[in-house]
C-alpha angles and dihedrals in degrees: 000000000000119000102228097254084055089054100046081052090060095047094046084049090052095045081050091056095041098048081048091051090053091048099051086053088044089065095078098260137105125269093208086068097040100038096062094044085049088052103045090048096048092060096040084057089043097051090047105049090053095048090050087047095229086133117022097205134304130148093210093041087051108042095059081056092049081046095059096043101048080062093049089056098041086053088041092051097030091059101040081058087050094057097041077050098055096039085054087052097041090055092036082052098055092039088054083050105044080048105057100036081055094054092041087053084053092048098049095042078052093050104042087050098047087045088052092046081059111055097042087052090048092044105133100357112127136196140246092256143065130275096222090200111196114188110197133178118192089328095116095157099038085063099046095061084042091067104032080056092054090049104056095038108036121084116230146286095059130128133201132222117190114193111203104203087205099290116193089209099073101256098149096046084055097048088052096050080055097066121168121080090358119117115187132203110189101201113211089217129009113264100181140246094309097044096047080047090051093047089053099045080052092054091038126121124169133099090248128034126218117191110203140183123236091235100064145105113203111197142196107324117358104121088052089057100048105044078054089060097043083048097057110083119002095231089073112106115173124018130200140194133227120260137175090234129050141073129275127020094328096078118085140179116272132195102217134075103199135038095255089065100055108063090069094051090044086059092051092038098054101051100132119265127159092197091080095054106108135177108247136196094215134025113191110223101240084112138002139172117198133150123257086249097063081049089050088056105029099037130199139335121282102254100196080079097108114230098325150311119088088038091096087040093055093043100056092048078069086045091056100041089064096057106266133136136210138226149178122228097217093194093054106085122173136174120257114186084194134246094324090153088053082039089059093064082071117234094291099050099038093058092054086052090045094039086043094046090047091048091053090043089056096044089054101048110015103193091006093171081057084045095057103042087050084062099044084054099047088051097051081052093056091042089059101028096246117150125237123288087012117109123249108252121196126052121342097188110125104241109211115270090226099050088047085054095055106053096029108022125196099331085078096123082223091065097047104102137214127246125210093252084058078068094043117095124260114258092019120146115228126186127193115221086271092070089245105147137207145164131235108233124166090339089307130107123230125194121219108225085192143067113297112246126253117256085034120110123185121224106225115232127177118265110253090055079060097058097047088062100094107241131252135177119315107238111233089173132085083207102060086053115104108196115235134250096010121217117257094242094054096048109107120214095235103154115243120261109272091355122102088219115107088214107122116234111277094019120145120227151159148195119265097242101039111038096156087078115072130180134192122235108225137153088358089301131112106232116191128236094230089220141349091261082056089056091041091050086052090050095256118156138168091266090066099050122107106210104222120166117241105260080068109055088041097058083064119081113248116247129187115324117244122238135173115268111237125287101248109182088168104097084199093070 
């Protein structure tokens, strides 16, 4: 018989066994695994202790030792699973990882050539909207308010491409926090107006295009208006809208002094009305809205022009050249703060890069406004039929352009527009930023798949002027290569064909008393370099030139004038 404190031992040694049972099992593993190994080792003990004689007998001396060494063995056996445990998770680890970085490489591979598949499938498709480009230099905030303004007052579908020509005031980090509708080109140095014009024509998508200045607030309805105005007769080319602030016949008087105030006058103002749509000589180029086929023939903007001004001007003579017309949409007002990015130069500065930009302009086109009234008439010649120098006879009266639309479509030879190569020299070599070259033969390009030639020197054009030049076969032969220009020397007096003239075809010459002007001989016409800087930009020089007397040169009929191609320092052009 047990005395009672032996029996309440015996029961605190039972709660202890039992409170160590519930905490092996507590450790995650099974005690279906741990109970038999306990119990194994704790007779084995047992077995050996008495047989060494460290403990006679005993069963309360025993059990505390039984007690000890079930522990060590749970730990023992508790440990060894966790490292099985660990090593298991470790391998199953790398494995998840290797996995999964496998699968996200797959993933990736999948999505960047979908995503290529898909470009290339897109390339040059447009949609059924207008690229609103927005070049900006250090005006942050002027932009901000641009486009907030284009977002609250412009239908959809629109998109926006903001060119950041390299701004220090964090321009382009704000434009990308704005997301939506909101495209931005960070520029790595500023390429002025016209280059930040040119990188967003390249990024643009839409079916019409809208240029528009940083400093300025559009308002309800303008873009409404003015696609009206650009719908309503298919020879204009180029539309513009009203301001307060800007020069020639698109600034008109306003009532209010602050911004506040101009929103109300804007609402009145822009109620449609097709009665205040004119036909215009000049559209600045604050803002402009023109379709992607007159881009695609008339091409981008000139970049020599420093900084900005005469750009725009330059840009719509070749407007003009191709047979387009221009127009105001009287009923389309918007805000212009007013050249605060030419402002910034500061007053010196502004006036060299005036004085600079009108020099060049000059140089390029000598009497432009001439220039432009010569090729009007030539293409009203080629529309009757009339040679040249002889008068048009028959009715003179315009006949409306919509009406013309409507009974002969687009097949009317005086809708039938010009693009810029109509205006590039016969048997010239161009080149696209990639080095490709081709020549220019019977209003074809040809790309030369050899070697180009020494002594010729490509004139580089932007890509997509390229692509509007119909293709011919490709020349694989040095042979089939004519060198231009050719010097005048090796130039040999064969009559052309069906002409009673001895000037070889593509020869450059000139009249005695005038030998600034130079002309190119071509399809049995004479076609005028518009300038000296045009022949230059083609590689003419005074060793190529025929002297002829005028006589000459005015018994051959007159063909396109020839003008330079555009400056493009971009290499992404």
């Amino acid at each position: 018989m047990s005395t009672p404190d032996q029996q309440r031992g015996e029961e605190r040694h039972s709660r202890s066994d039992k409170v160590k049972a519930r905490n092996v099992r507590r450790k995650g593993h099974s005690h279906l695994n741990i109970i038999p190994n306990i119990s194994t080792r704790s007779d084995n003990s047992h077995s050996e202790n008495n047989r060494n004689g460290s403990i006679s007998s005993g069963k309360k001396a025993a059990r505390p030792a039984t007690q000890r060494d079930a522990s060590r063995s749970a730990k023992a056996v508790l440990h060894a699973a966790g490292r099985r445990s660990t090593r298991r998770s470790r391998r199953n680890g790398k494995s998840s990882r290797t996995a999964r970085a496998r699968l996200y490489k797959q993933g990736y591979r999948r999505g960047y050539d979908e995503g290529v598949r898909q470009g290339q499938s897109s390339f040059g498709l447009v949609f059924e909207g207008v690229s609103i480009i927005i070049p900006t230099y250090n005006q942050r905030d002027y932009v901000l308010q641009c486009v907030s303004s284009i977002e609250k007052h412009t239908p959809a579908p629109y998109e926006i491409i903001v060119v950041d020509n390299a701004s220090k005031d964090g321009t382009a980090e704000a434009m990308l926090r704005k997301g939506g509708m909101v495209r931005v080109a960070a520029l790595d140095q500023n390429r002025g107006f016209a280059g930040g014009v040119n990188h967003g024509l390249m990024m643009a998508r839409g079916r019409h295009i809208i240029v528009l200045n940083n400093d300025t607030l559009v308002t309800p309805g303008w873009l409404d208006n003015m696609m009206t105005c650009l719908a309503s007769d298919p020879k204009i080319g180029v539309v513009g809208p009203v301001t307060n602030y800007i020069g020639g016949d698109q600034q008109i008087e306003v009532p209010y002094r602050e911004v506040e105030e101009m929103w109300s006058f804007a609402a009145t103002h822009n109620r449609p009305d097709a009665d205040k749509h004119r036909i215009t000589d000049r559209l600045v180029g604050f803002c402009w809205l023109f379709s992607r086929e007159l881009l695609e023939r008339v091409g981008y903007l000139d970049e020599g022009y420093a900084v900005g001004n005469f750009e725009d001007d330059d840009w719509i003579i070749r407007v003009k050249l191709a047979g387009y017309q221009l127009a105001v949409a009287g009923d389309a007002f918007i805000h212009h703060f007013g050249s605060v990015s030419m402002k910034a130069l500061g007053e010196q500065d502004f006036a060299v890069v005036n004085k600079d930009n009108e020099q060049f302009y000059s140089q390029k086109w000598g009497d432009p406004h001439a220039l432009v009234a010569e090729t009007s008439r030539l293409a009203r010649q080629q529309t009757s039929g009339t040679p040249s120098g002889q008068q048009e006879d028959g009715d003179t009266t315009p006949m409306d352009p919509r009406q013309r639309i409507s009974t002969q479509g687009s097949q009317d030879p005086a809708l039938q527009f010009r693009h810029s190569y109509d205006f590039y020299p016969e048997g010239s070599f161009l080149s696209d930023a990639k080095g490709d070259v081709y020549t220019l033969t019977g209003g074809r390009r040809r790309k030369l798949n050899i070697p180009v030639p020494r002594g010729i020197s490509p004139v580089q054009v932007a890509k997509p002027d390229l692509l509007a030049i119909p293709a011919g076969e490709a020349l694989i032969s040095a042979g089939d290569v004519h060198g231009w220009p050719r010097e005048s020397q090796q130039v040999h007096t064969t009559a052309v064909h069906g002409s009673h003239n001895s000037w070889a075809e593509g020869s450059i010459v000139a009249a005695v008393d005038a030998p600034e002007i130079r002309y190119q001989i071509s399809g049995d016409k004479r076609r005028r370099f518009v300038s000296v800087y045009a022949a230059e930009r083609w590689g003419v020089h005074s060793g190529h030139i025929i002297s002829v007397s005028a006589d000459q040169l005015n018994s051959m009929e007159e063909g396109w004038p020839i003008i330079a191609p555009p400056q493009l320092l971009n290499p992404d052009l």
